[in-house]
C-alpha positions in Angstrom: 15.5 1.5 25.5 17.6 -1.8 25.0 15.6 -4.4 23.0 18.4 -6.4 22.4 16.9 -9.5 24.9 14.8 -9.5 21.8 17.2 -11.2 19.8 16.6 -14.4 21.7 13.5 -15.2 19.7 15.4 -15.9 16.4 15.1 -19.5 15.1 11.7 -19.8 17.2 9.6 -21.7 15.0 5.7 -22.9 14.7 3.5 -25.5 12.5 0.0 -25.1 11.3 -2.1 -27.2 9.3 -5.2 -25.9 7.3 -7.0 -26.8 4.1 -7.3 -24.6 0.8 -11.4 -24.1 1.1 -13.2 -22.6 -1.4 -15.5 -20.3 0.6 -12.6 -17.7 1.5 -11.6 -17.1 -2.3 -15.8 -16.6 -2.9 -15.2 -13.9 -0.7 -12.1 -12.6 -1.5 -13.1 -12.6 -5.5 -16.5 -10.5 -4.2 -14.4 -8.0 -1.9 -12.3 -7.2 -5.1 -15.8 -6.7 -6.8 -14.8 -9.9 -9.6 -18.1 -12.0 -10.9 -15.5 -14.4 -13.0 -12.0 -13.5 -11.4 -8.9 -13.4 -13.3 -7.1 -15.8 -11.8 -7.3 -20.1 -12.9 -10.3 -21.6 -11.5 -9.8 -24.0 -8.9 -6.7 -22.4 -8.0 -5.8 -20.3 -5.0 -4.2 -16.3 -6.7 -1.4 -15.7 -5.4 -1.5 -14.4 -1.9 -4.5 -16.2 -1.6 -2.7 -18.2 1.2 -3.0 -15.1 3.5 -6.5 -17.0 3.8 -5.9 -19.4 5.7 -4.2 -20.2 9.2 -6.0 -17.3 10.3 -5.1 -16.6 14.3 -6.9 -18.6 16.4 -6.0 -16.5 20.1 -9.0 -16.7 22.6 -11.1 -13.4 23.8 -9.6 -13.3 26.6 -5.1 -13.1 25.5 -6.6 -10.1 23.0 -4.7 -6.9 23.8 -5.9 -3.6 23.3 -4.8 -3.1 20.0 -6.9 -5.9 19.1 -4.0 -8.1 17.9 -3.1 -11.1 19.9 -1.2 -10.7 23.2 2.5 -10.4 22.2 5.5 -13.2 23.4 4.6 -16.6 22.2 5.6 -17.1 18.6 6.3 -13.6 18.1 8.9 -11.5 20.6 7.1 -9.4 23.3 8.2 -6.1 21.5 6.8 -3.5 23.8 6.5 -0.6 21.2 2.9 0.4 20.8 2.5 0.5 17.1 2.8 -2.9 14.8 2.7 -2.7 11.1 2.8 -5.0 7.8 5.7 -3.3 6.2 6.2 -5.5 3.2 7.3 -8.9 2.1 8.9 -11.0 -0.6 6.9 -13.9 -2.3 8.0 -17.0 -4.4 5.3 -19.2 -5.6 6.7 -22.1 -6.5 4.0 -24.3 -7.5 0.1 -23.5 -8.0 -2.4 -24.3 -4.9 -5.6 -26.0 -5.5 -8.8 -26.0 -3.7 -9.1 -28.8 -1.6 -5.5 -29.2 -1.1 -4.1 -30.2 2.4 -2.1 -27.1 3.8 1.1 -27.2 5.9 3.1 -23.8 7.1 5.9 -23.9 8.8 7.2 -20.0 10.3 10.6 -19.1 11.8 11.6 -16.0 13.3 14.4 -15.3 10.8 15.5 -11.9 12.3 15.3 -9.6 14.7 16.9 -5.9 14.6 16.1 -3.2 17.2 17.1 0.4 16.2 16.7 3.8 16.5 16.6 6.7 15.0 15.3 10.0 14.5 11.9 8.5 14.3 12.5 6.7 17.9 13.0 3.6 18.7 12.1 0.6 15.8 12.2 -3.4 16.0 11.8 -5.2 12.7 10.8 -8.6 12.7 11.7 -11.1 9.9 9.3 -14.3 9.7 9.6 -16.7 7.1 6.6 -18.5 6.1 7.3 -22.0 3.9 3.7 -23.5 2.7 3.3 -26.7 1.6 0.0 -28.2 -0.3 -0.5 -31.4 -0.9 3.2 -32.4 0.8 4.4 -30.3 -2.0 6.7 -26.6 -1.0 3.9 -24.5 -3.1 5.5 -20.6 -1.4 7.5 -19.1 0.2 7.4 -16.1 2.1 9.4 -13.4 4.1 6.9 -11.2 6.2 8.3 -8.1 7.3 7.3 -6.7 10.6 8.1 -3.2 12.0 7.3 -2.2 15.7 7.7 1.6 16.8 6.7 4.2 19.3 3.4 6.2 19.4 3.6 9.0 17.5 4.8 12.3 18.3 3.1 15.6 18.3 3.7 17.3 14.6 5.7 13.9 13.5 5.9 14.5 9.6 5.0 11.6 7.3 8.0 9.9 6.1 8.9 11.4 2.8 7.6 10.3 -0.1 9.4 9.1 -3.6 8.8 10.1 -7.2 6.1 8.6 -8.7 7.1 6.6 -12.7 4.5 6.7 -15.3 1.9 4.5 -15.3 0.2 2.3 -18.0 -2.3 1.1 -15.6 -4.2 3.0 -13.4 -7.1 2.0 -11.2 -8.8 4.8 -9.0 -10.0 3.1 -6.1 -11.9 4.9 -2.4 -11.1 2.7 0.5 -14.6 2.7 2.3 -14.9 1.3 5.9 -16.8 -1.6 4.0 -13.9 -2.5 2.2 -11.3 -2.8 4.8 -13.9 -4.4 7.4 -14.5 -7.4 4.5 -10.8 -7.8 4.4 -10.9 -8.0 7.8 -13.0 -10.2 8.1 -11.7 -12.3 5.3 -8.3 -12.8 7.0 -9.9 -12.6 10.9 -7.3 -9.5 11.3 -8.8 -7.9 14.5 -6.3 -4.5 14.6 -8.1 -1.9 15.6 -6.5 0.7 13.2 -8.7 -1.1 10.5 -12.1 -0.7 12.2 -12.0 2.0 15.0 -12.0 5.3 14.1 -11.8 6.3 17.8 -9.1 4.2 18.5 -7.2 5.4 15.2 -7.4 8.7 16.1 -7.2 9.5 20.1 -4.5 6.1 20.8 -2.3 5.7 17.6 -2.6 9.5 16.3 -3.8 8.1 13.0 -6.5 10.6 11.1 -8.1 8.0 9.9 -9.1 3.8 9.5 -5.9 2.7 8.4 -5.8 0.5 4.8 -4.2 -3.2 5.5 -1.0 -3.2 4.2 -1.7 -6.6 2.6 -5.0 -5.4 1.0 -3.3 -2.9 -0.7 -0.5 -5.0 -1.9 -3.6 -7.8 -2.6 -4.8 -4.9 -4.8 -1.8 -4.1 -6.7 -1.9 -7.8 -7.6 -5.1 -7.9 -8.7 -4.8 -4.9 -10.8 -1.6 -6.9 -13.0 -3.8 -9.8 -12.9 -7.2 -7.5 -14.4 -5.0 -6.1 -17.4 -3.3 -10.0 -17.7 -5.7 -12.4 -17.0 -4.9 -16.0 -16.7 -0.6 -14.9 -15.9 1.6 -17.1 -13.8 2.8 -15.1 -11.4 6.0 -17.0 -10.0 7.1 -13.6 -7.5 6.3 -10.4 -5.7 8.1 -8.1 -3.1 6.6 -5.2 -1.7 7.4 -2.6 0.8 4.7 -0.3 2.7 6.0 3.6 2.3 3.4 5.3 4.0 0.0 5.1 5.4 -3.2 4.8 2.9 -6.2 5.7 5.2 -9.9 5.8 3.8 -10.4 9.3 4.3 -9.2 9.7 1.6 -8.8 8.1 -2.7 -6.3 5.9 -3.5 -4.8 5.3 -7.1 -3.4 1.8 -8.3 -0.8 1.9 -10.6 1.6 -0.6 -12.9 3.5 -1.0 -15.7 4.6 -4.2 -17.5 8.7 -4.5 -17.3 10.7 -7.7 -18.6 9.4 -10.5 -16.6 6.8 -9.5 -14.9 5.4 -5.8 -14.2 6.3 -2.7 -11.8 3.5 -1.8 -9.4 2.7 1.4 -7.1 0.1 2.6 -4.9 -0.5 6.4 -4.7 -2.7 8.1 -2.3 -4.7 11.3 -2.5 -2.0 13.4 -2.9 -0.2 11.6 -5.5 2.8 10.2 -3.3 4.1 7.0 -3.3 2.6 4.5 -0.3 3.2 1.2 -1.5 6.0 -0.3 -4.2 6.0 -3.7 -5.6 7.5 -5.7 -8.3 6.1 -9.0 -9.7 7.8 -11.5 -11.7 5.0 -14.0 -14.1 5.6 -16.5 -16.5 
């Protein structure tokens, strides 16, 4: 399949405007289970902008998947699975409640390929967010398209785990991923339908948001640090957490800032991050 015409889409670019509201972090502080959360108050925590300029699409431009038709902002990538695969964060200056958001997002890249897995487009967006007229973060969102699965496909292989000085066990109920959900007005079927999971994507389970996980990981540096700037934080999905099934949170402090990791039931590696505080 040539997905090169995709290429065209790079440099496309969007504006939004939104406000930093205080109801969304209410909820976001109760869906990570907080009574006095750990991060400054009257502040937004970092990726607490994944809050706001929530997708807006009408009923009727929803695909099946139950993410917004595709084309528009985004290139029509006409692979069947979509995924949050990781990101890279700065956060250049805090966010207060109340302040007036800007975003602006550009299509920074676009990279068909294949492989033994079939073929793959990954999407680079950067996201630049301003609050009150001020450049407050600054984002790379990392987007990977691919084929439906095939029959026996083995998960992609997983890398040693390091030792942990934080651990968090955590189960990933259907309640927790639908308040995410909701939270960020994510409508992705893998999140919610169990029937669509399993008999369209090939999935054995609701899939955990790759964002909730790494919103997780966050929160767990932020539990054993409270009060800690955090001025970075990459992450990279390695494979599927589904609520089946346990999850462990895991970190450990390194110079600047703290290594993170995600295990699931099995012990393997699904997510990675690094975070960088002051």
């Amino acid at each position: 399949m040539n997905l090169d015409h995709l290429k065209d889409w790079i440099g496309r670019s969007e504006e939004m405007a939104d406000s930093a509201t205080a109801a969304p972090l209410a909820g976001l502080a109760a869906t990570l289970d907080h009574i006095d959360p750990p991060w400054p108050a009257g502040e937004l925590p970092p990726l607490g902008h994944w809050l706001y300029f929530l997708p807006k699409a009408p009923q009727r431009e929803i695909a099946e998947d139950g993410h917004p038709q595709r084309g528009g902002f985004l290139p029509p990538v006409p692979l069947p699975r979509r995924m949050w695969a990781g990101g890279q964060l700065e956060f250049l200056a805090p966010v207060r409640t109340g302040d007036a958001l800007h975003r602006r997002s550009t299509i920074a890249d676009v990279q068909p390929k294949s492989g033994r897995s079939g073929d793959m487009v990954f999407v680079k967006v950067l996201h630049e967010i301003s609050a009150g007229g001020s450049l407050a973060v600054r984002e790379v969102h990392d987007i990977v398209y691919r084929e439906a699965p095939r029959p026996g496909e083995a998960p992609p292989p997983s890398e040693p785990a390091p030792d942990a000085v934080w651990r968090r066990p955590l189960t990933p109920d259907p309640v927790l991923l639908f308040r995410f959900s909701a939270l960020t007005f994510n409508g992705h079927r893998i999140h919610y339908d169990r029937k669509y999971c399993e008999e369209v994507e090939g999935y054995p389970g609701l899939i955990v948001h790759g964002p909730l996980t790494a919103t997780l990981l966050v929160d767990l540096f932020l539990r054993e640090n409270p009060g800690a700037r955090v001025t970075a934080f990459r992450f990279r999905a390695r494979r599927p957490l589904f609520d089946i099934h346990p999850l462990t949170l895991c970190g450990a402090p390194a110079p600047g800032g703290a290594s993170l990791w995600a295990l699931d039931h099995e012990g393997k590696v699904a997510m990675t991050a690094e975070l960088d505080a002051a």
